[in-house]
C-alpha positions as CSV (number, residue, x, y, z in Angstrom):
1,X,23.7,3.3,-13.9
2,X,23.5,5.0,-10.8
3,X,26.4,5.8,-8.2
4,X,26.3,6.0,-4.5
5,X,28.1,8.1,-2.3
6,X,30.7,5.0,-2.1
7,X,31.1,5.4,-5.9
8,X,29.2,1.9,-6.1
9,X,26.5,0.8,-8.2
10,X,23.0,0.5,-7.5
11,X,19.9,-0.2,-9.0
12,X,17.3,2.7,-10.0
13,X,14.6,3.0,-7.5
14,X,11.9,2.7,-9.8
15,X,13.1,-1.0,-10.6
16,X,13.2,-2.2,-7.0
17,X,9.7,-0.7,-6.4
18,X,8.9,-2.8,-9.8
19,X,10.4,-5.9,-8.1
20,X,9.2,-5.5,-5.3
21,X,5.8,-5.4,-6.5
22,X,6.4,-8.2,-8.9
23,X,7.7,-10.5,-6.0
24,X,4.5,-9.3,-4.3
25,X,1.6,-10.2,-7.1
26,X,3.7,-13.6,-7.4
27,X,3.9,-14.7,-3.7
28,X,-0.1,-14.0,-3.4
29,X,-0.8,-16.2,-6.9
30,X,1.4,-19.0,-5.6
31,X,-0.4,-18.9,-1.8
32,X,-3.8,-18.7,-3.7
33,X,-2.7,-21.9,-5.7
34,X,-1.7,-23.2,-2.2
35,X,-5.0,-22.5,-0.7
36,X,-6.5,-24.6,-3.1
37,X,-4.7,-28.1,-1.6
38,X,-5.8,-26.4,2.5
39,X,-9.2,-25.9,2.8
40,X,-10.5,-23.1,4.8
41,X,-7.3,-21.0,4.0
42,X,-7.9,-17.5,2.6
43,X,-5.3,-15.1,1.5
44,X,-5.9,-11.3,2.4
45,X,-4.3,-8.4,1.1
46,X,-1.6,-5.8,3.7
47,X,-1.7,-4.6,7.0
48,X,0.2,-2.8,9.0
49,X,3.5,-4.8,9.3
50,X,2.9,-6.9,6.6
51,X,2.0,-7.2,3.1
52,X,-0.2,-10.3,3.1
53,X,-2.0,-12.8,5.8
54,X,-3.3,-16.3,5.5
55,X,-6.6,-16.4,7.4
56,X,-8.6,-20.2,8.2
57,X,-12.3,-19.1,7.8
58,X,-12.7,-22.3,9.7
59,X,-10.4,-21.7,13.4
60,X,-9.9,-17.7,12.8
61,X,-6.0,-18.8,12.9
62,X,-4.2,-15.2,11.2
63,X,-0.7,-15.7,9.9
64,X,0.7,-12.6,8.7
65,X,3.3,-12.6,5.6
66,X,6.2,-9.9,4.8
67,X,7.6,-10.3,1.7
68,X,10.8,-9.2,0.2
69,X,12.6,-9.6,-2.8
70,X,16.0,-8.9,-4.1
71,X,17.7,-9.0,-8.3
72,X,20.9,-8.5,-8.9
73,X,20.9,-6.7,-11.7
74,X,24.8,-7.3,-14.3
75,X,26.7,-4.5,-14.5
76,X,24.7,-2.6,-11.2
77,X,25.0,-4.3,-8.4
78,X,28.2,-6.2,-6.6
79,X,26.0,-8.9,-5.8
80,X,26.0,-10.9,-9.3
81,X,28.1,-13.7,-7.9
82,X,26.7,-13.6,-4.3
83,X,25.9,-16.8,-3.1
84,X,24.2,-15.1,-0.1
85,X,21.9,-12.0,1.2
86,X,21.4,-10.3,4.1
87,X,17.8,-8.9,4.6
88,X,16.4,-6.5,7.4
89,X,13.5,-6.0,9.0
90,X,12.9,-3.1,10.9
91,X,9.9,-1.5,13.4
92,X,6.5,-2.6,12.5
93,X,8.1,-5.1,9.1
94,X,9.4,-7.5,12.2
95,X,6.0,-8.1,13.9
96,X,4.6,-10.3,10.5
97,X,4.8,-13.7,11.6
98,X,6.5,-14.9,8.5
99,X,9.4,-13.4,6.1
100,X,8.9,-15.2,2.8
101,X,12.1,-13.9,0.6
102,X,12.5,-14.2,-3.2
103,X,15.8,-14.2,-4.8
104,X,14.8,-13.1,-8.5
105,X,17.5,-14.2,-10.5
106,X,18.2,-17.2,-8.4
107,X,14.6,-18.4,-8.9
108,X,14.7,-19.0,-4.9
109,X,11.8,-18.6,-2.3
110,X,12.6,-18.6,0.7
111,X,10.0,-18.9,3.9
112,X,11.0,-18.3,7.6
113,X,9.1,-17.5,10.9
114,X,10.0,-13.8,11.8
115,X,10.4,-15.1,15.3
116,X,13.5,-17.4,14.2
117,X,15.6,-14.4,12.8
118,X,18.1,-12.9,14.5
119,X,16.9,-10.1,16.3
120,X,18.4,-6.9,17.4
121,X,18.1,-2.7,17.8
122,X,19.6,-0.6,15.3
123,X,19.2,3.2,17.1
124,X,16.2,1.9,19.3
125,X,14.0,0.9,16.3
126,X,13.7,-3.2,16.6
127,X,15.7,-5.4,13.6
128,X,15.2,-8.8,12.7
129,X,18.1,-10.0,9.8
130,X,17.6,-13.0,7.5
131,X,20.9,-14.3,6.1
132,X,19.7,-16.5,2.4
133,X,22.8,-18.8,1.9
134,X,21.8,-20.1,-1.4
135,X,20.4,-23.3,-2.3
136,X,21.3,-25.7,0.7
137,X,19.4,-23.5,2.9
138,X,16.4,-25.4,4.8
139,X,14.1,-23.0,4.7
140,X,14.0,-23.1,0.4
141,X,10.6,-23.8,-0.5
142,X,9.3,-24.4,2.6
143,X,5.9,-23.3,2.0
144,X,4.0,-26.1,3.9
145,X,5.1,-24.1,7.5
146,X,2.0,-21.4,6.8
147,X,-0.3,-23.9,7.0
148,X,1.2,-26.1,9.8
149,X,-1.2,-26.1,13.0
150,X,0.1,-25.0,16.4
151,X,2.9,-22.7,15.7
152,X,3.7,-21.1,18.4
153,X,3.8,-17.5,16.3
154,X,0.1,-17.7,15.3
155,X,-1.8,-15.3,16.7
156,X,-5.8,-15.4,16.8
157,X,-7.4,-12.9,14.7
Protein backbone atom coordinates (compact mmCIF):
# COMPACT_ATOMS: atom_id res chain seq x y z
CA UNK A 1 0.00 0.00 0.00
CA UNK A 2 1.10 3.31 -0.83
CA UNK A 3 0.35 6.66 1.16
CA UNK A 4 -0.18 10.05 -0.09
CA UNK A 5 0.73 13.21 1.31
CA UNK A 6 -3.09 13.18 2.65
CA UNK A 7 -2.14 9.94 4.51
CA UNK A 8 -4.64 8.22 1.83
CA UNK A 9 -4.33 5.28 -0.20
CA UNK A 10 -3.49 4.85 -3.60
CA UNK A 11 -2.71 2.52 -6.11
CA UNK A 12 1.11 1.72 -7.27
CA UNK A 13 1.81 3.39 -10.47
CA UNK A 14 2.96 0.49 -12.14
CA UNK A 15 -0.74 -0.92 -11.87
CA UNK A 16 -2.48 2.04 -13.34
CA UNK A 17 0.03 2.12 -16.30
CA UNK A 18 -1.00 -1.80 -16.46
CA UNK A 19 -4.72 -0.77 -16.51
CA UNK A 20 -4.44 1.65 -18.46
CA UNK A 21 -2.82 -0.30 -21.11
CA UNK A 22 -5.20 -3.13 -20.51
CA UNK A 23 -8.36 -0.86 -20.97
CA UNK A 24 -6.41 0.24 -24.13
CA UNK A 25 -5.69 -3.32 -26.01
CA UNK A 26 -9.42 -4.05 -24.96
CA UNK A 27 -11.22 -0.89 -26.40
CA UNK A 28 -9.13 -1.49 -29.86
CA UNK A 29 -10.36 -5.44 -29.91
CA UNK A 30 -13.88 -4.46 -29.20
CA UNK A 31 -13.86 -1.41 -32.07
CA UNK A 32 -12.17 -4.02 -34.40
CA UNK A 33 -15.05 -6.48 -33.62
CA UNK A 34 -17.27 -3.32 -34.29
CA UNK A 35 -15.72 -2.64 -37.58
CA UNK A 36 -16.65 -5.84 -38.66
CA UNK A 37 -20.78 -4.96 -38.59
CA UNK A 38 -19.60 -1.05 -40.49
CA UNK A 39 -17.93 -1.51 -43.50
CA UNK A 40 -15.32 0.82 -44.60
CA UNK A 41 -14.41 1.55 -40.83
CA UNK A 42 -10.71 1.07 -39.85
CA UNK A 43 -9.21 1.40 -36.45
CA UNK A 44 -5.67 3.19 -36.30
CA UNK A 45 -3.40 3.16 -33.60
CA UNK A 46 -2.43 7.01 -31.24
CA UNK A 47 -1.92 10.37 -32.18
CA UNK A 48 -1.29 13.27 -30.60
CA UNK A 49 -4.35 13.83 -28.34
CA UNK A 50 -5.58 10.59 -28.52
CA UNK A 51 -4.90 7.02 -28.29
CA UNK A 52 -6.97 5.52 -31.07
CA UNK A 53 -9.05 6.92 -34.36
CA UNK A 54 -11.73 5.26 -36.41
CA UNK A 55 -11.03 6.09 -40.02
CA UNK A 56 -13.95 5.29 -43.24
CA UNK A 57 -11.57 4.26 -46.06
CA UNK A 58 -14.60 4.96 -47.97
CA UNK A 59 -15.59 9.15 -47.02
CA UNK A 60 -12.01 9.87 -45.16
CA UNK A 61 -14.44 10.68 -42.10
CA UNK A 62 -11.53 10.64 -38.81
CA UNK A 63 -12.96 10.23 -35.39
CA UNK A 64 -10.38 10.38 -32.81
CA UNK A 65 -10.77 8.15 -29.45
CA UNK A 66 -9.13 8.93 -25.85
CA UNK A 67 -9.48 6.33 -23.62
CA UNK A 68 -9.37 6.06 -19.92
CA UNK A 69 -9.83 3.64 -17.43
CA UNK A 70 -10.19 3.56 -13.75
CA UNK A 71 -10.10 0.13 -10.77
CA UNK A 72 -10.71 0.46 -7.65
CA UNK A 73 -8.52 -1.57 -6.17
CA UNK A 74 -9.96 -3.13 -1.95
CA UNK A 75 -8.10 -2.00 0.60
CA UNK A 76 -6.30 1.08 -1.72
CA UNK A 77 -8.42 3.24 -2.95
CA UNK A 78 -11.60 5.21 -1.23
CA UNK A 79 -13.47 4.57 -4.23
CA UNK A 80 -14.60 0.73 -3.59
CA UNK A 81 -18.17 1.82 -2.93
CA UNK A 82 -18.26 4.79 -5.37
CA UNK A 83 -21.09 4.79 -7.42
CA UNK A 84 -19.47 7.60 -9.47
CA UNK A 85 -16.12 9.09 -11.12
CA UNK A 86 -14.90 12.14 -12.07
CA UNK A 87 -12.36 12.08 -15.10
CA UNK A 88 -10.22 14.90 -16.58
CA UNK A 89 -9.02 15.77 -19.64
CA UNK A 90 -6.47 18.20 -19.92
CA UNK A 91 -4.43 20.21 -23.04
CA UNK A 92 -4.03 18.16 -26.13
CA UNK A 93 -6.23 14.80 -24.24
CA UNK A 94 -9.49 17.30 -24.81
CA UNK A 95 -9.07 17.77 -28.62
CA UNK A 96 -10.00 13.72 -29.28
CA UNK A 97 -13.45 13.76 -30.46
CA UNK A 98 -14.59 11.01 -28.22
CA UNK A 99 -13.83 9.99 -24.42
CA UNK A 100 -14.58 6.25 -24.25
CA UNK A 101 -14.17 5.46 -20.27
CA UNK A 102 -13.96 1.94 -18.70
CA UNK A 103 -14.84 1.37 -15.18
CA UNK A 104 -12.77 -2.00 -14.56
CA UNK A 105 -14.39 -3.42 -11.68
CA UNK A 106 -17.77 -2.22 -12.69
CA UNK A 107 -17.48 -3.98 -16.06
CA UNK A 108 -18.77 -0.38 -17.54
CA UNK A 109 -17.85 1.41 -20.83
CA UNK A 110 -18.76 4.35 -21.16
CA UNK A 111 -18.60 6.47 -24.70
CA UNK A 112 -19.09 10.40 -24.90
CA UNK A 113 -18.28 13.16 -27.43
CA UNK A 114 -15.36 15.27 -25.86
CA UNK A 115 -17.32 18.28 -27.11
CA UNK A 116 -20.38 17.36 -24.65
CA UNK A 117 -18.15 17.44 -21.38
CA UNK A 118 -18.01 20.15 -19.32
CA UNK A 119 -15.31 22.28 -20.27
CA UNK A 120 -13.06 24.59 -18.29
CA UNK A 121 -9.17 26.03 -17.54
CA UNK A 122 -7.33 24.71 -14.72
CA UNK A 123 -4.11 27.39 -14.61
CA UNK A 124 -4.63 28.31 -18.43
CA UNK A 125 -4.17 24.64 -19.68
CA UNK A 126 -7.90 23.65 -21.26
CA UNK A 127 -10.11 20.75 -18.99
CA UNK A 128 -12.88 18.85 -20.15
CA UNK A 129 -14.47 16.58 -16.94
CA UNK A 130 -16.60 13.50 -17.39
CA UNK A 131 -18.69 12.69 -14.33
CA UNK A 132 -19.58 8.32 -14.79
CA UNK A 133 -22.81 8.03 -12.48
CA UNK A 134 -22.99 4.33 -12.66
CA UNK A 135 -25.23 2.28 -14.51
CA UNK A 136 -28.35 4.60 -15.44
CA UNK A 137 -26.06 6.70 -17.22
CA UNK A 138 -27.00 7.20 -21.10
CA UNK A 139 -24.01 7.12 -22.45
CA UNK A 140 -23.29 3.12 -21.11
CA UNK A 141 -22.48 1.22 -24.05
CA UNK A 142 -23.21 3.52 -26.43
CA UNK A 143 -20.85 2.44 -28.94
CA UNK A 144 -23.08 2.92 -32.05
CA UNK A 145 -22.23 7.08 -31.77
CA UNK A 146 -18.62 6.41 -33.52
CA UNK A 147 -20.06 5.29 -36.35
CA UNK A 148 -23.11 7.65 -36.66
CA UNK A 149 -22.89 9.92 -39.82
CA UNK A 150 -22.97 13.70 -39.51
CA UNK A 151 -21.66 14.45 -36.13
CA UNK A 152 -21.04 17.65 -35.93
CA UNK A 153 -17.37 16.77 -34.02
CA UNK A 154 -16.04 14.83 -37.10
CA UNK A 155 -13.41 16.33 -38.60
CA UNK A 156 -12.06 15.30 -42.24
CA UNK A 157 -8.81 13.68 -42.26
Amino acid sequence: MIKDANRRATVPHQITTAMGSAAEAWVRVQLQLRCLQHPGWEVVVGGFGHDLALVNTATRERRTIEIKSRQSIPGLTKHNQSEKFVIDLYGNQTEADFLVFVWFDRCLVFISPVSRLKAGFVKGIARRQFICTGKDDPRLNAWGQLFSVGLPNIRPE
